[in-house]
C-alpha positions as YAML, in Angstrom:
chain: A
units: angstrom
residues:
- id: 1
  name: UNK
  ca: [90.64, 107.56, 117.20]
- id: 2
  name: UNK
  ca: [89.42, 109.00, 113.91]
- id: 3
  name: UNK
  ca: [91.91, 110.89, 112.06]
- id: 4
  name: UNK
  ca: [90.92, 113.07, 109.19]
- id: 5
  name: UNK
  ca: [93.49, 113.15, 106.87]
- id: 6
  name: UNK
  ca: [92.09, 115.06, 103.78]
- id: 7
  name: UNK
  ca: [89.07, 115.19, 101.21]
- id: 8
  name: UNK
  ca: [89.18, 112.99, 97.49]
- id: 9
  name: UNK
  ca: [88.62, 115.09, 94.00]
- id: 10
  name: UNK
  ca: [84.94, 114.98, 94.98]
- id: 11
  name: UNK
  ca: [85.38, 116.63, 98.47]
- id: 12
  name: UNK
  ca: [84.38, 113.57, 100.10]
- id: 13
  name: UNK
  ca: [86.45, 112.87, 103.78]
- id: 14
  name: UNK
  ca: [89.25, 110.45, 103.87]
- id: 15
  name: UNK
  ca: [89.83, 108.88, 107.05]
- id: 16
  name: UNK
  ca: [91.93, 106.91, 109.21]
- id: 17
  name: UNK
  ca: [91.76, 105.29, 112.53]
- id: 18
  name: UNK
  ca: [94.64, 105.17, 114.64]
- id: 19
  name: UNK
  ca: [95.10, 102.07, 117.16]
- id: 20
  name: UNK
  ca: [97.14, 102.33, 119.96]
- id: 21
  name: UNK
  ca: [97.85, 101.79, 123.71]
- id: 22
  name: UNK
  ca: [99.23, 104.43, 124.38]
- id: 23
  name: UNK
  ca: [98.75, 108.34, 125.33]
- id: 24
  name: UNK
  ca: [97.25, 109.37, 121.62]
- id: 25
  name: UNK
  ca: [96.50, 108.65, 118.31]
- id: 26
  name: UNK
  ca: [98.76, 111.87, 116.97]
- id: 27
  name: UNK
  ca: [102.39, 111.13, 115.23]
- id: 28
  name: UNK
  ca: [104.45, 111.91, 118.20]
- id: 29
  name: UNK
  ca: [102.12, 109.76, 120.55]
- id: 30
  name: UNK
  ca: [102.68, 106.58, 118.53]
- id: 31
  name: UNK
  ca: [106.37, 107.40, 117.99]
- id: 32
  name: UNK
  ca: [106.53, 107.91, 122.15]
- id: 33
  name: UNK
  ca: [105.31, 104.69, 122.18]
- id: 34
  name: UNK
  ca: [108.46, 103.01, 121.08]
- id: 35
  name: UNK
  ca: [106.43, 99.91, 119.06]
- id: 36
  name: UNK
  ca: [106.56, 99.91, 115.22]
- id: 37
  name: UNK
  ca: [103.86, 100.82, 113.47]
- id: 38
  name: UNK
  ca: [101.75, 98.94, 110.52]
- id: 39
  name: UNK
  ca: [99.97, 101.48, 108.06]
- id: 40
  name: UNK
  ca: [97.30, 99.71, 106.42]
- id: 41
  name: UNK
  ca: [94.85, 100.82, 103.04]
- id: 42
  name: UNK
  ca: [92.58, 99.83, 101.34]
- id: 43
  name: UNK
  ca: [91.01, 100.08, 97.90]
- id: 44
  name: UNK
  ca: [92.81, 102.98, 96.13]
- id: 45
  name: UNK
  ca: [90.74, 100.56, 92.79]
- id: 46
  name: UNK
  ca: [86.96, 101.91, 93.69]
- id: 47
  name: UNK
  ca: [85.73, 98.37, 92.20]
- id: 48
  name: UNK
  ca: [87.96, 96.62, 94.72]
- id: 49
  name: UNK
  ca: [86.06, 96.26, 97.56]
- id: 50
  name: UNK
  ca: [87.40, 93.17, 99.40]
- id: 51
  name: UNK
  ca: [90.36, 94.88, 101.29]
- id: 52
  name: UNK
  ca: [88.26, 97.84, 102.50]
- id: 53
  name: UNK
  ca: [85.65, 95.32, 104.10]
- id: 54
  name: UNK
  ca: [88.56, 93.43, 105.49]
- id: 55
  name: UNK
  ca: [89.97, 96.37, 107.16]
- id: 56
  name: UNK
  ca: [86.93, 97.12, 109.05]
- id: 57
  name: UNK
  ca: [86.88, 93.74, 110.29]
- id: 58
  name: UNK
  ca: [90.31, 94.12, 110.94]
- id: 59
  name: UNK
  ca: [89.89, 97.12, 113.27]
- id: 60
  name: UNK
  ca: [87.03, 95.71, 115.38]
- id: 61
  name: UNK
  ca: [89.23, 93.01, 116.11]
- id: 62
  name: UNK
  ca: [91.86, 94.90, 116.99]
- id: 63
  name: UNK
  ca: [89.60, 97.75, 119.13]
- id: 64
  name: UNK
  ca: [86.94, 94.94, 121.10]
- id: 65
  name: UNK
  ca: [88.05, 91.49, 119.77]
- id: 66
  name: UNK
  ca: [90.54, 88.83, 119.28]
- id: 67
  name: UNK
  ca: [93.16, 90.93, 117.80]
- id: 68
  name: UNK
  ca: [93.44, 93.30, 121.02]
- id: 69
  name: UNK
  ca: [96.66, 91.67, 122.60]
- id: 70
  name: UNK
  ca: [98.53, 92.59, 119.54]
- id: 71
  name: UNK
  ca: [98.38, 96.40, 120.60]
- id: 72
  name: UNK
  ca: [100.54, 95.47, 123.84]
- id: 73
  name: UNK
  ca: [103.25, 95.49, 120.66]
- id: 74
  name: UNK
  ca: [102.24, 97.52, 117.96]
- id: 75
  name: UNK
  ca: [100.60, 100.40, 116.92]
- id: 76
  name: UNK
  ca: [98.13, 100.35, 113.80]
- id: 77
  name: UNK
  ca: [97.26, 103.47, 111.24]
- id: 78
  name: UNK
  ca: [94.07, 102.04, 108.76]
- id: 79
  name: UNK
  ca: [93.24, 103.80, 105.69]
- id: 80
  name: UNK
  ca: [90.06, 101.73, 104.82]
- id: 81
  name: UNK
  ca: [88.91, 103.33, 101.24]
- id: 82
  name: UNK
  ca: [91.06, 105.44, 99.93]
- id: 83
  name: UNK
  ca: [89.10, 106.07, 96.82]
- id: 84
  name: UNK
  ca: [85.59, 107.52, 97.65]
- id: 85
  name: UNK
  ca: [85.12, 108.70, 94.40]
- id: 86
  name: UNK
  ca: [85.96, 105.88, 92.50]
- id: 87
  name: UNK
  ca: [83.96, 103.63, 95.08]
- id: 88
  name: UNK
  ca: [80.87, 105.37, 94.62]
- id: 89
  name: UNK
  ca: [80.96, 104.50, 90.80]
- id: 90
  name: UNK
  ca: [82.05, 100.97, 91.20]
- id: 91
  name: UNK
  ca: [85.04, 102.13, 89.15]
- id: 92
  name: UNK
  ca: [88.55, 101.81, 89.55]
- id: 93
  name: UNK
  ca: [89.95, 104.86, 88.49]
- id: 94
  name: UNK
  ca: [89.58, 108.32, 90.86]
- id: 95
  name: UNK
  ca: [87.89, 111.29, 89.40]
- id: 96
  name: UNK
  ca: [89.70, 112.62, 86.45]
- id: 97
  name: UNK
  ca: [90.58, 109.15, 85.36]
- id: 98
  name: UNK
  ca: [93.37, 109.47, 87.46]
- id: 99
  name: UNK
  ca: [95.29, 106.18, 89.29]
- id: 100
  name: UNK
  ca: [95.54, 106.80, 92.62]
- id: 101
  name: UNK
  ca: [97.76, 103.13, 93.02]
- id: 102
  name: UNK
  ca: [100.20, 104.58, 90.58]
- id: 103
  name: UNK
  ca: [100.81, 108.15, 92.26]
- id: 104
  name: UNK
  ca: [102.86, 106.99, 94.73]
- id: 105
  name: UNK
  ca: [105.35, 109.29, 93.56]
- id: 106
  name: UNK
  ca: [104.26, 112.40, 91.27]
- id: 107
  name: UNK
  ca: [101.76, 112.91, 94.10]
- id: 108
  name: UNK
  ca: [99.17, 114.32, 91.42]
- id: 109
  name: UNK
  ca: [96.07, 113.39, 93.05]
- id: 110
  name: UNK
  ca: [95.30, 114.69, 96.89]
- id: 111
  name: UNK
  ca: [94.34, 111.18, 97.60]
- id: 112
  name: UNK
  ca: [98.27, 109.75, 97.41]
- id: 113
  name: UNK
  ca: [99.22, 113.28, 98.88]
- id: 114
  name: UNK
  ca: [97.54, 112.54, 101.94]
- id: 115
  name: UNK
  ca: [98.67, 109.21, 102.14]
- id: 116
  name: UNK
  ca: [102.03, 110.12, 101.51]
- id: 117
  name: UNK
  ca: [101.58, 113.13, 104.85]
- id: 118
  name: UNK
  ca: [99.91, 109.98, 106.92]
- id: 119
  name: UNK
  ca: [103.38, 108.03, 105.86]
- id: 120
  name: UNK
  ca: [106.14, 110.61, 106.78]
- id: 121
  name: UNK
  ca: [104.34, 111.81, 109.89]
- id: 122
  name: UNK
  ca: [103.83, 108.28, 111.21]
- id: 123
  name: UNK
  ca: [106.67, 106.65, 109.99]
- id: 124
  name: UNK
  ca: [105.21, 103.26, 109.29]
- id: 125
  name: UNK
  ca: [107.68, 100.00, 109.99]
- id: 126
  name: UNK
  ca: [104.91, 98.00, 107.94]
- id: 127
  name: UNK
  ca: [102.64, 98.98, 104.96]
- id: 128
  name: UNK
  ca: [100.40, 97.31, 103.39]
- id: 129
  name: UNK
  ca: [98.26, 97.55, 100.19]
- id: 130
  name: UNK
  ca: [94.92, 95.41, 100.68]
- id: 131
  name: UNK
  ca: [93.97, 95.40, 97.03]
- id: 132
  name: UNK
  ca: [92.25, 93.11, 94.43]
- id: 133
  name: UNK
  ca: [93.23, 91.20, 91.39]
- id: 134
  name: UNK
  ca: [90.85, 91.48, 87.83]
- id: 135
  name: UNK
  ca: [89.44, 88.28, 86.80]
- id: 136
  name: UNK
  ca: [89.93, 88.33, 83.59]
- id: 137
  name: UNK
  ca: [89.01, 85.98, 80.47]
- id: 138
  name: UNK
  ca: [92.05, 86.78, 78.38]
- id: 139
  name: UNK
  ca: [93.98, 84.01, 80.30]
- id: 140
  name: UNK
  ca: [91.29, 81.91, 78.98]
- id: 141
  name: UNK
  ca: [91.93, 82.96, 75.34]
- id: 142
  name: UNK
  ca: [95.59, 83.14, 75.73]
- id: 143
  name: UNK
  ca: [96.44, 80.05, 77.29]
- id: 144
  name: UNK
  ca: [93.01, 78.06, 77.73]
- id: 145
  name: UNK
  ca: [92.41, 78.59, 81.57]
- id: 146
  name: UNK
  ca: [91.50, 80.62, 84.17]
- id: 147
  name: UNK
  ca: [92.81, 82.43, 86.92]
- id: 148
  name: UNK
  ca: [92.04, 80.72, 90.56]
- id: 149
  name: UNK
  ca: [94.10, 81.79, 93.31]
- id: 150
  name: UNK
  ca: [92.67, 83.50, 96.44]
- id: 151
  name: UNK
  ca: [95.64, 85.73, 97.04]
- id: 152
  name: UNK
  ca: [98.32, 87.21, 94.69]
- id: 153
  name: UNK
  ca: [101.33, 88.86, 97.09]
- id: 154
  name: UNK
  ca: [104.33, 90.62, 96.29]
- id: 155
  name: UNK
  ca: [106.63, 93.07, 98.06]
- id: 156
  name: UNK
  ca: [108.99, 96.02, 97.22]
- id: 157
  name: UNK
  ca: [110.62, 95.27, 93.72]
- id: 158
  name: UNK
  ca: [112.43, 98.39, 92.75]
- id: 159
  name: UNK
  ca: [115.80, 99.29, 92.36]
- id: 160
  name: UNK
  ca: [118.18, 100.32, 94.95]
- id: 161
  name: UNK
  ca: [116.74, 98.52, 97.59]
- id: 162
  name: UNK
  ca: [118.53, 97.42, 100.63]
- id: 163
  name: UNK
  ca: [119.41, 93.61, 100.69]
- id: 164
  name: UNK
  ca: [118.24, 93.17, 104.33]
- id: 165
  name: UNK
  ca: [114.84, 94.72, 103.59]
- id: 166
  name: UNK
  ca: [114.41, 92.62, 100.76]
- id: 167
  name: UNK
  ca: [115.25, 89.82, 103.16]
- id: 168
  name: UNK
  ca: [113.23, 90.99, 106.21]
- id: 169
  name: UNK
  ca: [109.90, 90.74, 103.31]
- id: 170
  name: UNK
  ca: [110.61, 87.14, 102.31]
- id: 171
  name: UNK
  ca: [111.56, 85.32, 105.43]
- id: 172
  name: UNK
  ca: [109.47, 87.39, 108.29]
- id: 173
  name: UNK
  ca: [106.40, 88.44, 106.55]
- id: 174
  name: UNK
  ca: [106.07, 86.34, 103.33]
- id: 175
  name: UNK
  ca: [106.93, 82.86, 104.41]
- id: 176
  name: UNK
  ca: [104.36, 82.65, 107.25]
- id: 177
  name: UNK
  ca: [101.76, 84.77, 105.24]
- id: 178
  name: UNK
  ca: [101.69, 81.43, 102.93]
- id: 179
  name: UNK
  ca: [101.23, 79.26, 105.74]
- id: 180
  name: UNK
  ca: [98.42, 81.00, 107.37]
- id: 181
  name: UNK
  ca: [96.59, 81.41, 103.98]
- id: 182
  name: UNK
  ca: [97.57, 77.66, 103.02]
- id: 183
  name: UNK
  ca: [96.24, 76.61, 106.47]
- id: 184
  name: UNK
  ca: [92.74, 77.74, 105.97]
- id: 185
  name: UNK
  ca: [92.31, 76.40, 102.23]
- id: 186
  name: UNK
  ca: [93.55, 79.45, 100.32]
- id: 187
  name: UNK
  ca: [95.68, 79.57, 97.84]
- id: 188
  name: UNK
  ca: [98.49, 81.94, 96.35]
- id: 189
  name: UNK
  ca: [100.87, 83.22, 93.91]
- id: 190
  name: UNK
  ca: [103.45, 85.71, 93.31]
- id: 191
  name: UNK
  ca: [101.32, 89.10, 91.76]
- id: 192
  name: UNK
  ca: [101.33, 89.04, 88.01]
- id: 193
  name: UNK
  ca: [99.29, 89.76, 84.95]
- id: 194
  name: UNK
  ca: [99.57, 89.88, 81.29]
- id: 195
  name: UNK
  ca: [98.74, 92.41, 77.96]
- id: 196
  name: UNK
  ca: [95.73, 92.52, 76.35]
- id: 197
  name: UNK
  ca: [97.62, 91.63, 72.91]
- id: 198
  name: UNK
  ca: [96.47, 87.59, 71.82]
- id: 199
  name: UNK
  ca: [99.01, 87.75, 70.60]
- id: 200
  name: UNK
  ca: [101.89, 88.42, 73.52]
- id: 201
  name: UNK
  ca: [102.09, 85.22, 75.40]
- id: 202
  name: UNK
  ca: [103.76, 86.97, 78.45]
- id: 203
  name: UNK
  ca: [103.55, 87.21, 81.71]
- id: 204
  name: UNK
  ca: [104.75, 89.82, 84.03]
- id: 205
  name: UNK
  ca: [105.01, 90.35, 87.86]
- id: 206
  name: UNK
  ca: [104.31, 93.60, 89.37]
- id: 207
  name: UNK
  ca: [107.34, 96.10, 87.61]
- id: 208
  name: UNK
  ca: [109.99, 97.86, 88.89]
- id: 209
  name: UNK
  ca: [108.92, 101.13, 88.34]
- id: 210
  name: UNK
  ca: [108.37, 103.11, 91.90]
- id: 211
  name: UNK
  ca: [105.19, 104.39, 91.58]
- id: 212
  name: UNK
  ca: [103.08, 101.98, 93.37]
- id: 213
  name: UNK
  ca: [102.88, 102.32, 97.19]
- id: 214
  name: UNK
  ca: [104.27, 98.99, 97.78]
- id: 215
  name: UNK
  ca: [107.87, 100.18, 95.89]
- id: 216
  name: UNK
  ca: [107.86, 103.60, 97.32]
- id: 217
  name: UNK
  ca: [107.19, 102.50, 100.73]
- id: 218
  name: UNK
  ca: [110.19, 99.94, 100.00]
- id: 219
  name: UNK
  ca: [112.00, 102.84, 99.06]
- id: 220
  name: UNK
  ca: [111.39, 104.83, 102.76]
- id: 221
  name: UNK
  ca: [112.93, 101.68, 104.35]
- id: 222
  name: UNK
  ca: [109.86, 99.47, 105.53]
- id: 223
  name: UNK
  ca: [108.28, 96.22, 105.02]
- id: 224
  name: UNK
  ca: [105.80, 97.05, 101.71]
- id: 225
  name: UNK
  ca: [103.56, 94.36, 101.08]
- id: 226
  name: UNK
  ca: [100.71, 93.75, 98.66]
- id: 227
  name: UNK
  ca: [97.76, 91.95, 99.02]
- id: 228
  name: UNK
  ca: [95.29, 91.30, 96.38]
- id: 229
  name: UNK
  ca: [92.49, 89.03, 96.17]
- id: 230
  name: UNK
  ca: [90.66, 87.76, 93.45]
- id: 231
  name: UNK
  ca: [87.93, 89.91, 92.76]
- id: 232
  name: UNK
  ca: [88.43, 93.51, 91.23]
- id: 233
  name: UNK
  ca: [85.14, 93.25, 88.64]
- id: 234
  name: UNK
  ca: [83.20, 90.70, 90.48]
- id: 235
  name: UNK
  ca: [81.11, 93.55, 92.46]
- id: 236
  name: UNK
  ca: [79.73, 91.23, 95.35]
- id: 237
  name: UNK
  ca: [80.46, 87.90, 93.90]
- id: 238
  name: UNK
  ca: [82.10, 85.75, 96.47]
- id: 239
  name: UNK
  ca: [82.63, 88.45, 98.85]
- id: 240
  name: UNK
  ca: [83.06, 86.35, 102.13]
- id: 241
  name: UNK
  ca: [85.63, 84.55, 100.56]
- id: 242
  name: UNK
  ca: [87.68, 87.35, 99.39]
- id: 243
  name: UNK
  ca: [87.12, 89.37, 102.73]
- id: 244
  name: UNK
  ca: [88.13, 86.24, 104.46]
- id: 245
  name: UNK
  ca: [91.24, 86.11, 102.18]
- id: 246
  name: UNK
  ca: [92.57, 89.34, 103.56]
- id: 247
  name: UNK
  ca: [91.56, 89.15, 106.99]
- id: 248
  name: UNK
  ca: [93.90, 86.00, 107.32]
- id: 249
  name: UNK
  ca: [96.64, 87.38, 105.22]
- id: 250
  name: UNK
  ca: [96.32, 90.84, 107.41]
- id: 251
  name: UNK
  ca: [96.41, 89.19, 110.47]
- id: 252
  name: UNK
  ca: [99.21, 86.98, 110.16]
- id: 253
  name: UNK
  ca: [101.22, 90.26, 109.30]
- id: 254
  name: UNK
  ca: [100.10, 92.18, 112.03]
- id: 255
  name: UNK
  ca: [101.29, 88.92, 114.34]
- id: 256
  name: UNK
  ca: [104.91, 88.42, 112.78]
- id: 257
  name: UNK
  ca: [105.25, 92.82, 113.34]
- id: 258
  name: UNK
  ca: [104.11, 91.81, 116.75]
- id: 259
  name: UNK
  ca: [106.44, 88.40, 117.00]
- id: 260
  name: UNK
  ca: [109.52, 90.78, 115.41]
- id: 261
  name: UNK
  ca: [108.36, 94.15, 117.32]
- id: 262
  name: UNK
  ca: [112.18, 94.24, 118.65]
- id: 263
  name: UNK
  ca: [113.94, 93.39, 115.59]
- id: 264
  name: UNK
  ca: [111.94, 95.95, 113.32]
- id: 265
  name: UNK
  ca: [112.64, 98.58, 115.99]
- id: 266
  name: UNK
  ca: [116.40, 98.15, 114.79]
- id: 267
  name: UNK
  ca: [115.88, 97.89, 111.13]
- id: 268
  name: UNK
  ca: [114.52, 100.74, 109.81]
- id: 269
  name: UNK
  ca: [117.15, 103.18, 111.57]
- id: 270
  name: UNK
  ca: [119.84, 100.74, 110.45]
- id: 271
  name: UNK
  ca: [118.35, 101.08, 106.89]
- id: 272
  name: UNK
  ca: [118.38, 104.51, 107.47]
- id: 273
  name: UNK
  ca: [122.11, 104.65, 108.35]
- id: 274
  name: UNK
  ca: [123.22, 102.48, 105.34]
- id: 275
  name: UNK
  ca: [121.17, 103.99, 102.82]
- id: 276
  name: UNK
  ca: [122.51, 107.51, 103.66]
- id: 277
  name: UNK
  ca: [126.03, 105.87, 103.61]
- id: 278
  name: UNK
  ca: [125.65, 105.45, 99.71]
- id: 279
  name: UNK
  ca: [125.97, 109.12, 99.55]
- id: 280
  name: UNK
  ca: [128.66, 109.86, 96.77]
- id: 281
  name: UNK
  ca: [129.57, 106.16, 96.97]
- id: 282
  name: UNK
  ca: [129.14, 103.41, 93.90]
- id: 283
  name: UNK
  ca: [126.32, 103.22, 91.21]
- id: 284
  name: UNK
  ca: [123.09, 103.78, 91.41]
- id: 285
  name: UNK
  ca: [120.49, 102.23, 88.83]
- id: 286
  name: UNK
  ca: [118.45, 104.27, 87.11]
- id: 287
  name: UNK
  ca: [116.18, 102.45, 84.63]
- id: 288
  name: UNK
  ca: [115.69, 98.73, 85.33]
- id: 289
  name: UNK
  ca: [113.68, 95.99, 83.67]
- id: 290
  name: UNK
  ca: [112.06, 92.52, 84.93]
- id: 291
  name: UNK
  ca: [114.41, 89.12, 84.23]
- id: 292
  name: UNK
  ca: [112.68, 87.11, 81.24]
- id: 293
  name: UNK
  ca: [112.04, 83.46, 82.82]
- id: 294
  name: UNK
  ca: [109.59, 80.61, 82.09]
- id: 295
  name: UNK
  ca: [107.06, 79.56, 84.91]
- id: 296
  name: UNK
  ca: [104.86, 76.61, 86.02]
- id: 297
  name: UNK
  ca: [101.64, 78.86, 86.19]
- id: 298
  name: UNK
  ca: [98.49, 76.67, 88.08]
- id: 299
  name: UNK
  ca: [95.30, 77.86, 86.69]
- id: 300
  name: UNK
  ca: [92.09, 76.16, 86.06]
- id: 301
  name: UNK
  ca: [90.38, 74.11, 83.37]
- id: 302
  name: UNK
  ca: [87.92, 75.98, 82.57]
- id: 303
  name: UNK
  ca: [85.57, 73.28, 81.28]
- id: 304
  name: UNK
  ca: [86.35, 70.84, 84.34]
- id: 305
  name: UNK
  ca: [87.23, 72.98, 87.18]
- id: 306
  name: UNK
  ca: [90.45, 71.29, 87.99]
- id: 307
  name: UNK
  ca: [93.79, 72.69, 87.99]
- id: 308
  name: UNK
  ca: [95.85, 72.70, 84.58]
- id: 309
  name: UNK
  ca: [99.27, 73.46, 85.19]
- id: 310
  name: UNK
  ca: [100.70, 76.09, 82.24]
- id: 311
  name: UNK
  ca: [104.34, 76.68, 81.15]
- id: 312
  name: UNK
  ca: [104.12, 80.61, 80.13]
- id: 313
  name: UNK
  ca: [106.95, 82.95, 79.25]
- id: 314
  name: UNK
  ca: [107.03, 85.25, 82.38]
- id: 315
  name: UNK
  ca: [108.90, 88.38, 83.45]
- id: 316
  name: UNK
  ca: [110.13, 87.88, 87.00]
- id: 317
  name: UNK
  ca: [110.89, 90.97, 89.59]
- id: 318
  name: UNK
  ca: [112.58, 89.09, 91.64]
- id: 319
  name: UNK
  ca: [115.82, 89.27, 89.92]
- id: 320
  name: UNK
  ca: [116.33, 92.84, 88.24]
- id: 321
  name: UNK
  ca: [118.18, 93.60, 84.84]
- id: 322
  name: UNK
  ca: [119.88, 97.06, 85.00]
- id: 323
  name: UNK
  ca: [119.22, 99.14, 81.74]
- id: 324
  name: UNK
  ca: [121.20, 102.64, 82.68]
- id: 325
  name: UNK
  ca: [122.98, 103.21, 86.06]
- id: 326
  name: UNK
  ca: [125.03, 106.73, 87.08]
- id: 327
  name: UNK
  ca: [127.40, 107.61, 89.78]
- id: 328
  name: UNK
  ca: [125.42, 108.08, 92.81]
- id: 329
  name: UNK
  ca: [125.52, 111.59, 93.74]
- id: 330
  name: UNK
  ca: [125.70, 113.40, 96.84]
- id: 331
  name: UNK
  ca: [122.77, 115.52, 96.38]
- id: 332
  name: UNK
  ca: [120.14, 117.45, 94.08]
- id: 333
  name: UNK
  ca: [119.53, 120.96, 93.48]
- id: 334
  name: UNK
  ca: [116.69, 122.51, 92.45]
- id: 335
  name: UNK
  ca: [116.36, 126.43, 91.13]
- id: 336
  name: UNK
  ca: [114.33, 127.99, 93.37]
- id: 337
  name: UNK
  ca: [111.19, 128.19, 91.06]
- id: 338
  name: UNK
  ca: [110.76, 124.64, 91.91]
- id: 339
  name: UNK
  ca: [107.96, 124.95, 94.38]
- id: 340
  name: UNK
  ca: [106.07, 122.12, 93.76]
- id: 341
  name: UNK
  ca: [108.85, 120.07, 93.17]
- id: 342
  name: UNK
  ca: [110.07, 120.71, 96.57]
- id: 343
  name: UNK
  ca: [106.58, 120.31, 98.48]
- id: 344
  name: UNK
  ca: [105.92, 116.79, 97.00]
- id: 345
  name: UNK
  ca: [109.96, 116.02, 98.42]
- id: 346
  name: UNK
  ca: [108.97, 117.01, 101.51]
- id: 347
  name: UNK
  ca: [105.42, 115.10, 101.50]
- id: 348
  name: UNK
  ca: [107.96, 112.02, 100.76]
- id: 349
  name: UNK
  ca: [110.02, 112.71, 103.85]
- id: 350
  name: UNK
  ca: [113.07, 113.88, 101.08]
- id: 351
  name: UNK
  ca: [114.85, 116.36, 103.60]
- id: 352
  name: UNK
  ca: [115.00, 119.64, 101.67]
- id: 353
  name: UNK
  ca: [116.92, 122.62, 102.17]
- id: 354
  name: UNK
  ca: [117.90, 125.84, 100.59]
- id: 355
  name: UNK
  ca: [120.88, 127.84, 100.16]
- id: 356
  name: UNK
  ca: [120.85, 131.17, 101.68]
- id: 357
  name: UNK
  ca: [124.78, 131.57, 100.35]
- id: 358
  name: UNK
  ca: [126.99, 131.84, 97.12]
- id: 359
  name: UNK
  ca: [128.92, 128.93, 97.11]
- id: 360
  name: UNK
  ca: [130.79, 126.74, 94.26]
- id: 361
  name: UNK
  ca: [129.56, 122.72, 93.49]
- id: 362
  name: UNK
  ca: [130.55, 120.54, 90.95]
- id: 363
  name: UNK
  ca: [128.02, 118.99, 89.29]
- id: 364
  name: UNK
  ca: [126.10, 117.59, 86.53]
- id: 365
  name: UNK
  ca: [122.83, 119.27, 84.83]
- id: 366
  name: UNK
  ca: [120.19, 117.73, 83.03]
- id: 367
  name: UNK
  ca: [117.83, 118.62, 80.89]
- id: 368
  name: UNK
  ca: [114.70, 116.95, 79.75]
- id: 369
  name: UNK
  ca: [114.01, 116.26, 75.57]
- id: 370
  name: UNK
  ca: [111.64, 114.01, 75.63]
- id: 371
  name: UNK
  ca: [109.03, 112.81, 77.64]
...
């Protein structure tokens, strides 16, 4: 089915197609169903174009073609362009120079807002971010090479994270994501990039900050995965290759959600049950910063064409530094001018609810100096 889901800055329609055998395409349909469900978008970068084509591709298979058995055990939400505006420019920003893949949590543009209704409503076990990676000659005048892999992946990095999630990413989805990219000739690496200062030699893995769909998902309690081929600024360049890219790397996720169907039916509401059992319990980190590390990065010669292995300084997500942690409370207020606040909580799934009675709390109050 086609699902509307909202209009972009430009009034152009963002859709979605639901996938399912069941009664309906509608949230409680899927839900009846009793299979997880994979959300899947594409190109919230308009000049990223790979992951969009792959996603059609994806959803033939899936509706008349070799990927129709995997609906016996899942249920599939795709989000193919999520950026009309930005797409019709060959740009990467949305109208208003605005981010869309960074407004994962302000919800400032109506293009994350509707993502972020498609995500509560359907309550996605998988998401995934089909994106691409800028090819980009600094690396050549930083550390004389050039960027060659097919794929860069990552999953939810952020703080506060469940352990088990974290470990449901690597060894279910990650592990055999390599192998079915390595088995048809493609190769990857952990996301990363680096400044556009000559003169800062580092590089960084996708931060902590949860802002990106792929940490805010992490941060609802599923499996948030990014995909990004190498491509963003190529236009057309290659295309088959970078389509084919994320075709294998979305299929082989959409088989190990099929392979664990039973075992992500019990994760998310155990997730659910621990992370509400933090409540008033422990620390919580509030600011947190990548672990400085050095890396083995393969790139290419750029003269030859072969592969020049480079020692650069690198600032690894996988192991997080806190900078500021609190006691974890046991809720938030909010005065009651704080509409919007409260709608974009609710458009996260945040349950919010408001006092109708004079009571007494202890608590503490903040307020902001800088920004």
């Amino acid at each position: 089915t086609l699902l509307p889901i909202g209009a972009s800055q430009q009034g152009q329609p963002l859709e979605a197609l639901g996938l399912t055998r069941g009664t309906g395409t509608d949230p409680a349909s899927l839900l009846a169903t009793g299979r997880p469900t994979v959300l899947l978008i594409g190109q919230q970068h308009g000049d990223e174009p790979a992951g969009s084509e792959a996603l059609l591709v994806v959803a033939r298979e899936l509706a008349q073609g070799l990927l129709q058995p995997l609906l016996e055990r899942i249920n599939v939400v795709i989000v193919p362009r999520v950026n009309p505006d930005g797409a019709a420019r060959g740009e990467a920003l949305a109208s208003g120079s605005q981010d869309i893949a960074r407004d994962h949590l302000l919800l400032n543009t109506p293009e994350a807002q509707a993502l972020a209704k498609l995500s509560r409503d359907y309550q996605p076990t998988v998401v995934v971010d089909a994106g691409e990676y800028q090819v980009s000659d600094v690396y050549q005048q930083k550390f004389g090479a050039v960027q060659k892999f097919d794929a860069l992946l990552q999953y939810a990095t952020t703080a506060n994270l469940p352990e088990f999630l974290t470990r449901a990413d690597e060894e279910w989805y990650r592990r055999p994501l390599l192998a079915a990219l390595k088995g048809q000739g493609l190769s990857t690496e952990w996301y990363h990039g680096t400044s556009a200062d000559m003169a800062d030699r580092t590089v960084f893995m996708g931060g902590p900050e949860p802002v990106t769909s792929r940490n805010v998902e992490g941060l609802k309690n599923a499996v948030s995965v990014s995909i990004h081929s190498r491509g963003a600024n190529l236009g057309r360049l290659h295309l088959q290759r970078r389509v084919h890219t994320h075709v294998i790397a979305i299929t082989s996720i959409l088989g190990s959600t099929a392979q664990r169907a039973k075992e992500l039916n019990q994760l998310r509401p155990y997730l659910d049950k621990e992370v509400a059992g933090f409540a008033c319990k422990g620390q919580a980190a509030i600011a947190v910063a990548n672990t400085p590390a050095q890396y083995d990065l393969q790139m290419l010669d750029p003269v030859t064409g072969a592969d020049k292995s480079v020692t650069v300084d690198c600032e690894s997500a996988l192991a997080l530094r806190t900078l500021k942690s609190r006691v974890r409370p046991c809720g938030y207020w909010l005065s009651g001018s704080s509409k919007e606040a409260v709608e974009r909580l609710r458009l996260q799934g945040v349950k919010v609810l408001e006092v109708l009675e004079p009571s007494a709390m202890l608590g503490d109050i903040y307020r902001e100096t800088q920004r």
